[in-house]
C-alpha positions in Angstrom: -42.8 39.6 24.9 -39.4 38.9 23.9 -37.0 37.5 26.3 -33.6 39.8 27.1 -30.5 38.2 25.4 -28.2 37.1 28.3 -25.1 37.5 26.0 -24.4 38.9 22.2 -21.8 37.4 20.0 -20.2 39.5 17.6 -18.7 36.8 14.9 -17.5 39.9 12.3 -15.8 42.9 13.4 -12.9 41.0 14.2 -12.2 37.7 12.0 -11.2 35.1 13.1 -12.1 36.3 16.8 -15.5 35.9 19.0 -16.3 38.8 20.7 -18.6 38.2 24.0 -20.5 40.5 25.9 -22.4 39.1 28.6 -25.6 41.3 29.6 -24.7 43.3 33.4 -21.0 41.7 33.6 -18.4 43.1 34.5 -15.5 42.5 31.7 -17.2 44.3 29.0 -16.8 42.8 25.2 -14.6 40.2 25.6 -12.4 39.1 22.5 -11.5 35.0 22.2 -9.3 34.6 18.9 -9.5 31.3 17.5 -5.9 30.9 16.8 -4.7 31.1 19.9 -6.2 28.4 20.3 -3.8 25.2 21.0 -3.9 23.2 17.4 -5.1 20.3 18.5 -8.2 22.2 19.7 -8.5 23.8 16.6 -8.2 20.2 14.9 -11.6 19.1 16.7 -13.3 22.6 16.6 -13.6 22.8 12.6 -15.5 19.8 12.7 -17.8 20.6 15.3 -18.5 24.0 14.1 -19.1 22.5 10.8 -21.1 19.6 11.8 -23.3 22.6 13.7 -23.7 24.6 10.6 -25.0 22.0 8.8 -27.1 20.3 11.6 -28.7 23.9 12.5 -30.2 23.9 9.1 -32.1 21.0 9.7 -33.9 22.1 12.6 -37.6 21.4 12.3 -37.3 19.3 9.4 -37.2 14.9 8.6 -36.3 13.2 5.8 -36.0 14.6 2.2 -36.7 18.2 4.1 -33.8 18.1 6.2 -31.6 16.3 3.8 -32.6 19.4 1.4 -31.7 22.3 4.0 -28.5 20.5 4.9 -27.4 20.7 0.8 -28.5 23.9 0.9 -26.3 25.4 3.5 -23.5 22.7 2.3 -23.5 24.5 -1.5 -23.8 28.5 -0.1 -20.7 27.3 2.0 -18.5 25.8 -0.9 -19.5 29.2 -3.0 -18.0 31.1 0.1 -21.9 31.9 1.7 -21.3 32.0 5.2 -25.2 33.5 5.6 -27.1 30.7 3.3 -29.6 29.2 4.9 -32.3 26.6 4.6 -35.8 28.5 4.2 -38.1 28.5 6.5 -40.5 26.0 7.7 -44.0 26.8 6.7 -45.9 28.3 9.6 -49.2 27.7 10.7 -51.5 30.9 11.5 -54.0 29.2 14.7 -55.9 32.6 14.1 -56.4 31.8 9.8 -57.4 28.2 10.6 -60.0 29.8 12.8 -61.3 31.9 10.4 -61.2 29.6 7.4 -63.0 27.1 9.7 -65.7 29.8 10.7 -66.2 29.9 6.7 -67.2 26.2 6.4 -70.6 25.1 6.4 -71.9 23.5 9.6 -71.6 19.7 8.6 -67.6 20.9 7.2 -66.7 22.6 10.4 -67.8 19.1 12.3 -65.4 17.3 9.9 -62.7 19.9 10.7 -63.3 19.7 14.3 -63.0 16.1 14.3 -59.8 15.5 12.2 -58.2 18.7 14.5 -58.5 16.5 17.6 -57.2 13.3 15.4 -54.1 15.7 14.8 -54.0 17.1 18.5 -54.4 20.6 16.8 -56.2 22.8 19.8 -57.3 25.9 18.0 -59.2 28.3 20.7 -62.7 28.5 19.8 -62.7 25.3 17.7 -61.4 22.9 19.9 
């Protein structure tokens, strides 16, 4: 079940603006425009927002991988791409592994048990 969102942020109907509506408040939408901002706020905010961007893209990922996502989102951003974004980590279906293991021969499936464990994969039915 998906949990309720506590709050939505609208980043586009007004630019330059955040517009927050927080789930049974009171205020309603509530609009926070980023130049009104003092400057030397502003100053330390482009850098932190960026910094985020980039860092967000390497979520789930070491090494070359993240390195990769972060160059990613970098170029999109000096074409003007706002929404580029790393792809997505491979995922892992426990229900294929189960049947792809339920496939294997006996002796195969006692190999694939054991290196499972060694990996601290629990797969229910297999592990």
């Amino acid at each position: 079940m998906a949990k309720a969102k506590k709050l939505t942020k609208d980043l586009t109907t007004k630019p330059g603006s955040v517009i927050i509506t927080v789930a049974g408040g009171e205020e309603g939408p509530m609009t926070f425009d980023f130049s009104r901002l003092p400057q030397p706020i502003q100053t330390k905010f482009g850098p932190f927002g960026y910094g985020h961007k980039l860092g967000d893209s390497a979520a789930g990922r070491a090494g070359k991988d993240a390195e990769a996502a972060i160059m990613k989102v970098q170029d999109g951003l000096m074409k003007g791409d706002w929404s580029v974004r790393a792809p997505a980590a491979p995922k892992i279906s426990v229900a294929e592994v189960a049947t792809n293991y339920s496939k294997l021969a006996p002796k195969e499936q006692e190999v694939a048990k054991k290196l499972l464990a060694s990996l601290g994969i629990s797969v229910p039915g297999i592990s």
